[in-house]
C-alpha positions in Angstrom: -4.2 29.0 -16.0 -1.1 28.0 -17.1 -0.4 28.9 -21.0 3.2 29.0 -21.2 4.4 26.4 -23.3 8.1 26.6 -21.0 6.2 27.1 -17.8 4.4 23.6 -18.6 7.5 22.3 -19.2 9.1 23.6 -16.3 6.3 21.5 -14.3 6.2 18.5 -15.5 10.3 18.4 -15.6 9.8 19.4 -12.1 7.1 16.4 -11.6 9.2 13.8 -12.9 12.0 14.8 -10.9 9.6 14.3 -7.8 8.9 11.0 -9.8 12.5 10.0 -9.5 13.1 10.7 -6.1 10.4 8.8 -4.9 11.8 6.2 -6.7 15.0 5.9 -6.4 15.2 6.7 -2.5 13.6 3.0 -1.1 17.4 1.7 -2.8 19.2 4.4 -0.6 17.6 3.4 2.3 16.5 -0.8 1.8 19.7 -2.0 3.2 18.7 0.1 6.2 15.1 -1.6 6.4 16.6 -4.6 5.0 17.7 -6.0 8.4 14.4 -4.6 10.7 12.1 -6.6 8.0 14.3 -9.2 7.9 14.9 -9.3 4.0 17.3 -11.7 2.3 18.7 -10.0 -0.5 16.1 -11.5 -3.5 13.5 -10.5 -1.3 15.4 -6.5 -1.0 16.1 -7.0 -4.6 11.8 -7.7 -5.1 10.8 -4.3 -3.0 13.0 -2.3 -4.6 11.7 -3.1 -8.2 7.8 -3.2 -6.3 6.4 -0.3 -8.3 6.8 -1.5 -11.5 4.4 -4.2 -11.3 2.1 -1.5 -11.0 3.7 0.9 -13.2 3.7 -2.0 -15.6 0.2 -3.5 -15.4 -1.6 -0.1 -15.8 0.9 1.7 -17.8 -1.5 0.1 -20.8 -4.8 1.2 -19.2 -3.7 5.1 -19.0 -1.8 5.0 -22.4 -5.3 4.4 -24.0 -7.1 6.7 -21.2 -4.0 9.4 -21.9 -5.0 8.9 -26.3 -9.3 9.9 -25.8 -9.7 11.7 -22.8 -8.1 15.4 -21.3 -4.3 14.4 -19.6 -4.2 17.1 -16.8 -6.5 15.1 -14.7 -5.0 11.7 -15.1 -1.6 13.4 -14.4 -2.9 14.9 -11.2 -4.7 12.0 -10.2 -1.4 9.8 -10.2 0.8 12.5 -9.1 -1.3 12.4 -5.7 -1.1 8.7 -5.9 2.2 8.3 -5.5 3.2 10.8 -3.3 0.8 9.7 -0.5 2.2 5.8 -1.2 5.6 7.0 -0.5 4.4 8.5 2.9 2.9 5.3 3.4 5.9 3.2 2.8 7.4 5.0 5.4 4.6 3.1 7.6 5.5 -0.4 6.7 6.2 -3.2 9.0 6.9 -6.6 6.7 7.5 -7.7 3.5 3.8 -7.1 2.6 3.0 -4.1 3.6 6.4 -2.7 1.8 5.6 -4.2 -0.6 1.7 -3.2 -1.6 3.1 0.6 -0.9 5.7 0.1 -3.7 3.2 -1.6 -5.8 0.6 1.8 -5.6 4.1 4.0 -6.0 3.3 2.3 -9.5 0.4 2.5 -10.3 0.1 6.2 -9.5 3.6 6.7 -11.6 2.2 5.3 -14.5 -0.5 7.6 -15.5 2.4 10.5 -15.5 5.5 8.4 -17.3 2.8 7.5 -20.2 1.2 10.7 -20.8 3.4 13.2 -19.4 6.3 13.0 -22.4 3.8 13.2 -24.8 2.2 16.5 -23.9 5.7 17.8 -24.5 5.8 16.3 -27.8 2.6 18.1 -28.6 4.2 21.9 -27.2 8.1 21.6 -28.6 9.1 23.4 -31.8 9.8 20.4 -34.8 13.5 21.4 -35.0 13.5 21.3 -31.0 12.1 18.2 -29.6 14.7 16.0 -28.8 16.2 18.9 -26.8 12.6 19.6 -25.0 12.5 16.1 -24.1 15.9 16.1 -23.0 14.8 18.7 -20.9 12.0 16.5 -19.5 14.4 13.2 -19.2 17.1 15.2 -17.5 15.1 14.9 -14.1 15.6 11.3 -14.6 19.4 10.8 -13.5 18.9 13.9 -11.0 15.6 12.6 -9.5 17.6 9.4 -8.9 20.8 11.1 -7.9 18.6 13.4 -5.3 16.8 9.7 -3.8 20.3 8.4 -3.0 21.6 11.7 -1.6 18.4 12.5 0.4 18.1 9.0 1.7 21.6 8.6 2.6 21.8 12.4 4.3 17.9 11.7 5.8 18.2 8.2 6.9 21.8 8.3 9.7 19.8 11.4 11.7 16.1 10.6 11.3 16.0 6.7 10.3 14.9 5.6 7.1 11.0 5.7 8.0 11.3 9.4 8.0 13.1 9.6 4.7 9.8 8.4 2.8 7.7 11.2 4.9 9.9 13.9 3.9 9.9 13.3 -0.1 6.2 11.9 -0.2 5.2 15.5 0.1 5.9 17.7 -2.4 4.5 15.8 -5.3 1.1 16.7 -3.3 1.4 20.5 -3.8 2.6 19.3 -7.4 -0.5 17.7 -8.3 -2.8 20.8 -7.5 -0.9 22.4 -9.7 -1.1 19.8 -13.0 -5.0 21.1 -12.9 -4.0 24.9 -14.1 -2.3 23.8 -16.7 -3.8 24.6 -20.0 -3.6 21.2 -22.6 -2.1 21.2 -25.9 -4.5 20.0 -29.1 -3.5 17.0 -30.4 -4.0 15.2 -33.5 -6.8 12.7 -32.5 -8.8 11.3 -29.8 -11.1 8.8 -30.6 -13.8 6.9 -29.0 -14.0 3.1 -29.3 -14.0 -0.2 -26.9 -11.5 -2.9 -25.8 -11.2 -4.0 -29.2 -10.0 -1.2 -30.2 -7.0 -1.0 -27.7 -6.1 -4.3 -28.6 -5.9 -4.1 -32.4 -3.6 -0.6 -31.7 -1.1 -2.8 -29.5 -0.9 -5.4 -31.9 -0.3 -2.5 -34.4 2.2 -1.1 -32.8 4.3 -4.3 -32.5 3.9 -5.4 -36.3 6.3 -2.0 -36.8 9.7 -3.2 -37.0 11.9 0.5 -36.0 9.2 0.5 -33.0 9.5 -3.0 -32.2 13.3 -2.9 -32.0 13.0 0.6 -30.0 11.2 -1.5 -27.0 13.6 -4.1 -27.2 17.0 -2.5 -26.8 15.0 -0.2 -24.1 14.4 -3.5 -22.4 17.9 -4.4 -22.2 18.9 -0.9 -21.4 16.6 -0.7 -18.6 17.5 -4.2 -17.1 21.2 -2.9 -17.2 20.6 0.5 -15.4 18.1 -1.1 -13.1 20.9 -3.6 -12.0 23.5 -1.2 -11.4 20.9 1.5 -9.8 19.9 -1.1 -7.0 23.1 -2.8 -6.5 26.4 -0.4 -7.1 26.1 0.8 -3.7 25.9 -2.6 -1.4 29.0 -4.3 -4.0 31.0 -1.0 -3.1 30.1 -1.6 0.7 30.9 -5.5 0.5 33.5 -5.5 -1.9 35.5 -2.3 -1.4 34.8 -1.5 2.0 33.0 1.8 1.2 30.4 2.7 3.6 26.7 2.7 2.5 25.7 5.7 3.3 29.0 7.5 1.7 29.0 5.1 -1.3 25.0 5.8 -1.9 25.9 9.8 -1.5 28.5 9.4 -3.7 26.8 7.7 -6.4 24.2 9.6 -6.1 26.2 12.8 -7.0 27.4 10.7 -10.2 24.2 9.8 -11.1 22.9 13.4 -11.3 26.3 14.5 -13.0 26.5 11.7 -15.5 22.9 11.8 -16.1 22.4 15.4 -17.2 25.6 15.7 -19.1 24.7 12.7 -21.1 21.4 13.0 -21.3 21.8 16.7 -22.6 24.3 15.8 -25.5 22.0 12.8 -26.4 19.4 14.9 -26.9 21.5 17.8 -29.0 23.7 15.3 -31.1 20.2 13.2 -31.8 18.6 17.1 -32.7 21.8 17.9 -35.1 22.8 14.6 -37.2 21.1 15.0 -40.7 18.4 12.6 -41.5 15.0 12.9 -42.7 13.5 9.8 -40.7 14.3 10.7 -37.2 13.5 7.6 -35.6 16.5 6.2 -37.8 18.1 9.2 -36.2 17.6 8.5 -32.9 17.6 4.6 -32.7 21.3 5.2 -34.0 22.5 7.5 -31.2 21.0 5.0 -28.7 23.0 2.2 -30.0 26.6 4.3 -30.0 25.6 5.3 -26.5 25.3 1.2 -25.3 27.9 0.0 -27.6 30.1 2.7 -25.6 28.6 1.8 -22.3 29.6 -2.2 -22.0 33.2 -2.0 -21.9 33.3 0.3 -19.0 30.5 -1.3 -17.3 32.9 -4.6 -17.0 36.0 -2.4 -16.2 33.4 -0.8 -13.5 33.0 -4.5 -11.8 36.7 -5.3 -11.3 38.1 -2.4 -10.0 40.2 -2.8 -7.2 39.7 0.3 -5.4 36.6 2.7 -4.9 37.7 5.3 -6.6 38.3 3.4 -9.9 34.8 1.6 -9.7 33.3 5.2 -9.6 34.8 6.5 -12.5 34.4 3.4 -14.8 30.5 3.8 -13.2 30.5 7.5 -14.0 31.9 6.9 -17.8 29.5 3.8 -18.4 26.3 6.3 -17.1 27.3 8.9 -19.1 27.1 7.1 -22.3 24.2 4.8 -21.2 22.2 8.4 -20.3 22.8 9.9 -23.9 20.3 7.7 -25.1 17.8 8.4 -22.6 15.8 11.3 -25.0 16.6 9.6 -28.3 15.1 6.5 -27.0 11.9 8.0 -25.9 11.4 10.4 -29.2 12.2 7.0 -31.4 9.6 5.3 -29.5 6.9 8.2 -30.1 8.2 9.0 -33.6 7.8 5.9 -35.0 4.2 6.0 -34.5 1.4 8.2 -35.5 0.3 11.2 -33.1 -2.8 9.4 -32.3 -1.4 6.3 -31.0 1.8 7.9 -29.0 0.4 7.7 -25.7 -0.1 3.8 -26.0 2.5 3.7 -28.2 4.9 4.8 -24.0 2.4 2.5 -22.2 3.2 -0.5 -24.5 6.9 0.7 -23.8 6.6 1.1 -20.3 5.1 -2.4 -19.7 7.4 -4.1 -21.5 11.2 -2.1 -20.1 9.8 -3.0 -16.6 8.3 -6.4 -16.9 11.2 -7.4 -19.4 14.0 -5.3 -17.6 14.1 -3.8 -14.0 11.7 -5.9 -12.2 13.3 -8.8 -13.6 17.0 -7.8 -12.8 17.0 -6.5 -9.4 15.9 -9.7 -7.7 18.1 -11.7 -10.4 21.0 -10.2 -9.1 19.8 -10.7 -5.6 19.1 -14.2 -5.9 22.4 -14.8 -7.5 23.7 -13.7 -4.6 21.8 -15.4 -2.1 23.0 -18.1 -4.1 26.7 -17.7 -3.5 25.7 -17.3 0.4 27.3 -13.4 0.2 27.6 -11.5 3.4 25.7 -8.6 3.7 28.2 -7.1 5.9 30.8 -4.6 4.9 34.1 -5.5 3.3 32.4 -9.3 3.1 34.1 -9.7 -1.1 30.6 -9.9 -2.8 31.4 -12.6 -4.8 28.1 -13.5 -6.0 27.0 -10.1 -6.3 29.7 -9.3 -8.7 29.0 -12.1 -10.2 25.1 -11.4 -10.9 26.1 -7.7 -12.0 28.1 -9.3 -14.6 24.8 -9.9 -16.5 24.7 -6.3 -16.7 27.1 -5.6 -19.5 26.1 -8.4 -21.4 22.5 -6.8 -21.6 24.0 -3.6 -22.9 25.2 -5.5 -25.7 21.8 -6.4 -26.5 20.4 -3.4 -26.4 22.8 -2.4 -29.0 22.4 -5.0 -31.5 18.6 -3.9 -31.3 18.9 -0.5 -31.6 21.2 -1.4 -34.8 18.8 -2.9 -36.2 16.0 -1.3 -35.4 18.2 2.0 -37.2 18.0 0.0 -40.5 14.4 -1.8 -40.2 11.9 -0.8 -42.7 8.4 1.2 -40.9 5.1 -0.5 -41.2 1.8 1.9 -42.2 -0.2 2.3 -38.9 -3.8 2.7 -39.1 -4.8 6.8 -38.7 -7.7 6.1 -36.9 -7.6 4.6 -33.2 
């Protein structure tokens, strides 16, 4: 039995890194498949945002399984899912079957991004749990950075088929593991019915600092998700960088950027003076966007790879300091009881709002300006698409802003 509060957190740091491998590699690799399935970019753009329609539909279903009933097994039970979908996508043959492989990546993500973070609420010292959850988050932007580089080192010598059997496995021996684990108590777990899951969402959106959390994490995430799927193909068709150096390369950034930024979120979030931390926290995550637009434009109209990398670098780095103060704001600003809906409700919305939305966007924006998918081809209407990137930063700001200054609503203390 696990009974080390750090040794927990050690493993599920180390789960959500495995998390963000598996997915983050199908955008190292899909302009590799993208020509064998014959994939227009909208439809590339569609694949590689997949998952979250079924991260998204049943993120709500485990948030209210993760709030009455024991977490270790629903963590397992999804780690397993999603490791032997990755395998699987390694299997595909058309859109379809791509597709319904992403779609259970999803599905088995879900029951870990929902309960996971809030198991490490219920371990970390008060004074410490921006930094524990930093801790958590940092696998984030090296899970991603480690998809890129493992796809683009994987796919040149074994093709990108073998790239999904390789990562699919270790999240197997990962899940055994989740079951030794010994669960913190928490404040509540209640029984009740449908009714009861419904009134709790609509609670949780009737509280303003809450409400605006969700909504600047929406814009964040459709920003992040834009530039995760699409930096690498406007570097390849704009400045002439190969894909599989440009995805290494970004990959390496993303790690960097990520736990830099996601570390010094997490401490400056943990060290400004406030008694109402979500106040705290909502107003690091708007500094970090408001610093994040201008170099996400310069990013877009650089003339030469180099440049584009570190205006890319600079705009991660501030968009990743908000990556633990956005997740504590959305679990602080609720009561115990109602934290793991409270990340399902979040979840939902970030992905249906933001990612899934954004990747194809940009892709059909594209398609629309008849771009070339061949190297050094200008990317016109790609660059054009990410434009809408920045602009949702600034949204994301405004929200956060506001959501800083909003008054909090009484919850219910019963689920």
């Amino acid at each position: 039995m696990i009974k080390s509060r750090v040794g927990i957190l050690a493993l599920l740091t180390a789960l959500n890194l495995v998390n963000y491998i598996d997915r983050y590699l199908v955008m190292a690799v899909g302009p590799k498949f993208q020509g064998e399935l014959r994939l227009t970019d909208g439809e590339l753009g569609l694949v590689e945002a997949a998952f979250m329609i079924g991260y998204m539909i049943t993120s709500p279903i485990f948030g209210r399984l993760g709030d009455r009933y024991p977490r270790k097994a629903l963590i397992a039970a999804g780690v397993a899912l999603w490791s032997i979908a990755t395998v699987v996508s390694g299997l595909a043959h058309g859109t379809g079957s791509m597709l319904a492989a992403r779609i259970a990546v999803g599905v088995g993500e879900a029951s870990y991004a929902t309960i996971g973070p809030t198991i490490i609420l219920d371990l970390a010292p008060r004074e410490a749990k921006n930094r524990w959850l930093a801790i958590f988050y940092v696998a984030i932007p090296v899970g991603a950075a480690l998809g890129y580089i493992l796809g683009g080192a994987l796919e040149p010598s074994l093709g990108w088929r073998a790239a999904f059997f390789v990562c699919g496995g270790p999240g197997l021996l990962l899940a055994a593991t989740v079951l030794l684990i010994a669960e913190p108590a928490r404040s509540h777990a209640g029984e009740g019915d449908g009714a009861d899951a419904v009134a709790t969402y609509l609670a949780l959106f009737r509280n303003a600092p809450y409400r605006l959390a969700v909504l600047g994490y929406v814009a964040q995430t459709f920003a992040i998700g834009g530039f995760s799927a699409w930096a690498a193909p406007f570097l390849e068709r704009r400045l002439c960088l190969p894909l599989s150096q440009g995805t290494q390369i970004f990959g390496v950034i993303t790690g960097a950027t990520g736990l830099v930024g996601t570390a010094l979120g997490g401490i400056l979030a943990d060290r400004l003076p406030g008694d109402d931390r979500t106040r705290v926290n909502l107003r690091v995550c708007a500094w970090s966007s408001a610093v994040a637009v201008p170099l996400g434009v310069v990013a877009l109209f650089q003339p030469t790879a180099v440049g584009a990398f570190v205006a890319l670098g600079l705009c991660q780095l501030a968009i990743f300091a908000s990556t633990s103060p956005t997740n504590a704001a959305v679990l602080l600003s609720v009561p115990p009881h109602m934290r793991a809906s409270a990340m399902a409700a979040s979840i939902f919305f970030i992905h249906l709002c933001g990612d899934l939305v954004s990747q194809p966007v940009v892709g059909v924006i594209a398609d629309a300006f008849h771009d070339s998918h061949e190297i050094c081809s200008g990317a016109r209407g790609l660059r054009f698409g990410m434009c809408l990137l920045p602009l949702a930063l600034v949204f994301s700001a405004f929200a956060w802003h506001r959501g800083a200054g909003a008054a909090r609503v009484t919850l219910p203390d019963t689920a």
